[in-house]
N, C-alpha and C positions, 0 to 999 in steps of 0.2 A: 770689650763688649761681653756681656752676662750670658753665658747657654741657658737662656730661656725662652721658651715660646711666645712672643707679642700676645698680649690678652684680647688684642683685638682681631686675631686669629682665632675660630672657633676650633679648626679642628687640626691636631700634632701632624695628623697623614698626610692632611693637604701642606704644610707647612714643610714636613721632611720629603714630601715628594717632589716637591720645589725647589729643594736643595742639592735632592739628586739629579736633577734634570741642571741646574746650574754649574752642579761639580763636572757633569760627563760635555758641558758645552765649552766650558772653561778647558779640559783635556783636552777635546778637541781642536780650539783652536790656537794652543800652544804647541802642538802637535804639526796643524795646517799651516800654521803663520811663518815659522823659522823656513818653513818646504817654499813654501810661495817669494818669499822676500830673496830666498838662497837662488830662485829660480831668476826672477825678474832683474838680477842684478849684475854688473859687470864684475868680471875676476876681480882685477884689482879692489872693488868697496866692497865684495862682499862682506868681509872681516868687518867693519865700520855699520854698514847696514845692519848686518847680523845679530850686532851688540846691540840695537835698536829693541828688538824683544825683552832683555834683560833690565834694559833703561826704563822700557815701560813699565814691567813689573814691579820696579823700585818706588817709582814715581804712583804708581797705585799704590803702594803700602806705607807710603808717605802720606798720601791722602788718606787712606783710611782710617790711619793710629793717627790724624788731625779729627776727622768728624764722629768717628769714635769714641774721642774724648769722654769722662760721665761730667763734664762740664759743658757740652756742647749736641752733640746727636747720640751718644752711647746711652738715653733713656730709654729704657722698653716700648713707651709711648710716641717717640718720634724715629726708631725704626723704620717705618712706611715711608718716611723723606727721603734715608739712605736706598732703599729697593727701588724706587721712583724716579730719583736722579741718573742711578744706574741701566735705568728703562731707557731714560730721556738719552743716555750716550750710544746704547749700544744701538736706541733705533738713527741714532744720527747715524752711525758708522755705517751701518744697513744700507742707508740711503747713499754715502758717498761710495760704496762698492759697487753701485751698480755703471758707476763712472770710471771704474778701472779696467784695463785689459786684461785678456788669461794670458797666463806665463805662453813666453815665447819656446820654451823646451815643450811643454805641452803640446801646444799649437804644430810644432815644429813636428813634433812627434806623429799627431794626427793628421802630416797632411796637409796642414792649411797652412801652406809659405806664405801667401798674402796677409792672411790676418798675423802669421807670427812677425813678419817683417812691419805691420804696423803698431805690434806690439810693443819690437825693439826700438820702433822709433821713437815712442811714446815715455820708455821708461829711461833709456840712453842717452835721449837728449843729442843724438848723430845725426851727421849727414846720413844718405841713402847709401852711399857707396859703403861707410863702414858701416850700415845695419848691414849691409847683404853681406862683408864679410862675416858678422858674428854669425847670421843665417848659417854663413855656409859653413862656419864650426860646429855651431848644432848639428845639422844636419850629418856632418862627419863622425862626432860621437853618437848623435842616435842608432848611425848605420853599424855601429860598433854594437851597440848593445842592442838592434834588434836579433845577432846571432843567438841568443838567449831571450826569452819571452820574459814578462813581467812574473815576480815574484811575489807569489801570495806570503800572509802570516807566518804560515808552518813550512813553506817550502823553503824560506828562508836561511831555516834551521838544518837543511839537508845536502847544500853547497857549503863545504869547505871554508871557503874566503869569504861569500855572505855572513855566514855563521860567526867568523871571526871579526867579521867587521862589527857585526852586530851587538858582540859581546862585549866589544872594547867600547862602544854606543852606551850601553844599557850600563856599563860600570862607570863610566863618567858622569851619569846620570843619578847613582846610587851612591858614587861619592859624593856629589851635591847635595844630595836629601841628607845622607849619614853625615855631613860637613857639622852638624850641627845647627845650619840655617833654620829649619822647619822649628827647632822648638824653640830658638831664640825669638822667634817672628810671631810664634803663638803662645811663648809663655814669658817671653823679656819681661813682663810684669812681675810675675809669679816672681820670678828668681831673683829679680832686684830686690821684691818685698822678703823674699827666704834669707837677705844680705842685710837686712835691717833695716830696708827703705819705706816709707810710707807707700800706702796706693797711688795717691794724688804725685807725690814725687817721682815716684816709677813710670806712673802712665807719661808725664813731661819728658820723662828719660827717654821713653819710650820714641816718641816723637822726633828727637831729637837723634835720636840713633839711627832710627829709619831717613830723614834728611839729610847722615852721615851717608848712607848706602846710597841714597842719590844724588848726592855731588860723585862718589866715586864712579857710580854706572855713568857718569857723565865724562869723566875723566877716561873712563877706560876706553870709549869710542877712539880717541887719538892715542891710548897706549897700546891698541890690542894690534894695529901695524907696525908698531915699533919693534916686537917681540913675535917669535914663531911660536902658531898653539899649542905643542906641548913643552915647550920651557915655560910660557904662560901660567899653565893647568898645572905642572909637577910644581913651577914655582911656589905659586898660590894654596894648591893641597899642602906641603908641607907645612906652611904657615899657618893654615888652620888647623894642623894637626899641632903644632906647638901652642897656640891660643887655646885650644880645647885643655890642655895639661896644664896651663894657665890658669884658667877659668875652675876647673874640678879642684885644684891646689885651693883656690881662695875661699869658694865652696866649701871643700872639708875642713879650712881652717877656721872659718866665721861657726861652722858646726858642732867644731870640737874644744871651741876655746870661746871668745866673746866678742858680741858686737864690739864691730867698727867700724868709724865712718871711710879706716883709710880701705877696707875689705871691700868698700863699696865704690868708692875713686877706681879704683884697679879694676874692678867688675870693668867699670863704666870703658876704662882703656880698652880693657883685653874683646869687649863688645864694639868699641869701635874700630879697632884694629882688624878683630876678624869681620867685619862688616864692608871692610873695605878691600881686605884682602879677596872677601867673595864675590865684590861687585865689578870687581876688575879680571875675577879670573871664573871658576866651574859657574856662576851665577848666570852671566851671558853666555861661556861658552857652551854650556849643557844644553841651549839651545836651538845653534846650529852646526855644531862639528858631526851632531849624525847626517845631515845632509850632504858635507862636505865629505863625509868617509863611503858613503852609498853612491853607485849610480843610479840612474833617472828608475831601473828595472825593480832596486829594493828600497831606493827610498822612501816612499813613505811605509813600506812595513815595517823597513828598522825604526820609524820615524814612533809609528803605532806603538812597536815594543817599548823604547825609549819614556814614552807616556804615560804607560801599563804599569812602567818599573816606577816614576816619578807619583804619581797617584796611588798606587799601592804602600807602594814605603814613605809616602807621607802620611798616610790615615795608617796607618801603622803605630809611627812614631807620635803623631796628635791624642791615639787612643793610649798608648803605652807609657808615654812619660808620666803620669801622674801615677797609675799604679805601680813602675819601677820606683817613683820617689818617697810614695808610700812605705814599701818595701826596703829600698838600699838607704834614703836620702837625698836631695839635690844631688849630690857630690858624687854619690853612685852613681848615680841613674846615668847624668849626664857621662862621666867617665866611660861607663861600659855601652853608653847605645854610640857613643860618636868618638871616639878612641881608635879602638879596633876596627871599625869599617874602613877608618879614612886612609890608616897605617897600609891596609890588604887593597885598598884602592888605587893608592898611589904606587908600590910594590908592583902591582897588573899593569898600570898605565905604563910605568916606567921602562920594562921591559918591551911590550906591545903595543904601544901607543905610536904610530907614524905620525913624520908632519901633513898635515893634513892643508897648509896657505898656501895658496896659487899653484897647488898641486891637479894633475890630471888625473885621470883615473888609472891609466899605465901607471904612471910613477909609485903613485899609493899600489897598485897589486906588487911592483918590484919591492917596496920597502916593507910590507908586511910579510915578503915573501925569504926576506933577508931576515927581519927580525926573527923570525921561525925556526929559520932554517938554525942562527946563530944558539937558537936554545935548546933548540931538540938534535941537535948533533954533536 
């Protein structure tokens, strides 16, 4: 789609302030979504639910690079259809929320064992006898972490083990931006056409890459129980840290020597291989492993920073790839902005990264308290 203002828009302020207001509702509720689904959900699916965020995202940028097409809605002039549809869902979704319960740890939290015990009955699908069990686990961990008040933003940053948790949060988060995803998702055009592809070919590819990304986000709901989250996530980072030296290799060679169609077959592998390695692994999980590494007191602020990090370094990476490739070349650009992140990310993970599946909150303070302990002694 063309960065250009609709002509049937008179004025750029009102158009980019619309865009702001999209971007910050979009953070938002990638931010709220993972916290609520993590909440409403039984241990054992969470992992399955969880990937449910990831799935949607996929399945949006499948749709999009379809009606996008400059064959189909990517005209300036039918613009208005894409904003309007996007009205037309999000007021559906509006209307089917007001048919849902609040999280039962919320509820739980405030108070209201009735409404939370009608909550877990509503999302669990139990008899009464096991909702008042799960009640009465809530209620056992809440009592746990009322000994400590809720954590604001900053305070976050001032407890030890928050701080840690947070940080391992916010670098899994940063490896999925730095993975390379962001600019394959907004410039896979660009770089197929920098490979010798036509527009029209590229955009097909396009298509077609992102329908790769959502059969995997599909696939992964039944692999992400098979595998513990961090074999998953080091699994996966690695892989895209080998794809990306892949990809920058074919790059400088189509750069430095001459078109070829087979420069552009291998693009097309090394694009679906890392599309799939990210839909099974940091793509969903960067979603909800900060929920599962927080208690109920800092999750959503780790959830908030986690967001901060994901938004910030992707308008980063959206504004910077073009003037790095001005600058270095495809072949640089790409090499130096997702290279080195992914290598110092997975290096952090590796080291600090607890399992985090059908884990308590004891277990995780024991395990980060181990891993700590094993590096700074």
């Amino acid at each position: 789609m063309r960065k250009s203002v609709p002509p049937e828009i008179c004025s750029i302020e009102l158009y980019a302030f619309s865009r702001i207001i999209l971007g910050f509702t979009n953070a938002a509720s990638l931010a709220i979504g993972p916290l609520y689904l993590s909440e409403i959900s039984p241990k054992e699916f969470r992992g399955k639910i969880g990937m449910t965020t990831g799935l949607s995202v996929q399945f949006g940028s499948l749709v999009a690079s379809l009606i996008a097409m400059p064959n189909f809605l990517g005209d300036e002039k039918l613009w208005w259809i894409i904003y309007f549809g996007e009205a037309c869902l999000l007021f559906l979704t509006l209307i089917i929320f007001f048919f849902f319960h609040e999280s039962p740890e919320f509820l739980a939290k405030s108070k209201k064992d009735s409404e939370a015990m009608k909550s877990i009955l509503f999302f669990y699908q139990c008899s009464k006898l096991e909702a008042s069990e799960v009640l009465e686990e809530i209620k056992a961990e809440n009592d746990l972490m009322e000994k400590s008040s809720k954590i604001g933003l900053f305070g976050i940053w001032k407890d030890y083990e928050t701080r840690q948790r947070t940080i391992i949060a916010v670098i899994v988060m940063f490896a999925t931006v730095f993975s390379g995803v962001a600019a394959i998702n907004a410039f896979a055009v660009d770089i197929l056409e920098s490979a010798g592809l036509s527009s029209l070919i590229s955009s097909y590819i396009n298509v077609g890459l992102c329908f790769i990304a959502f059969i995997a986000s599909c696939a992964s709901i039944f692999i992400i129980d098979k595998f513990s989250r961090r074999f998953l996530l080091l699994f996966t980072l690695i892989g895209l840290f080998a794809c990306n030296i892949g990809i920058g290799v074919l790059l400088f060679i189509h750069q430095k020597f001459s078109s070829s169609n087979i420069i552009s077959y291998l693009l097309i592998i090394f694009f679906s291989t890392f599309l799939t390695l990210f839909s099974i692994g940091p793509g969903p999980l960067s979603f909800f492993i900060t929920a599962e590494l927080n208690d109920i007191n800092s999750r959503s602020s780790a959830q908030s920073w986690t967001s901060v990090t994901s938004m910030s370094t992707r308008t980063l990476l959206v504004a910077g790839f073009f003037p790095l490739k001005t600058i270095l070349n495809s072949a640089g650009a790409y090499s130096l902005l997702f290279l080195f992140p992914v290598a110092f990310s997975t290096l952090y993970l590796y080291f600090f990264l607890p399992e985090t599946k059908n884990k308590s909150q004891k277990e995780l303070s024991d395990d980060l308290k181990k891993r700590s302990d094993r590096i700074f002694k």
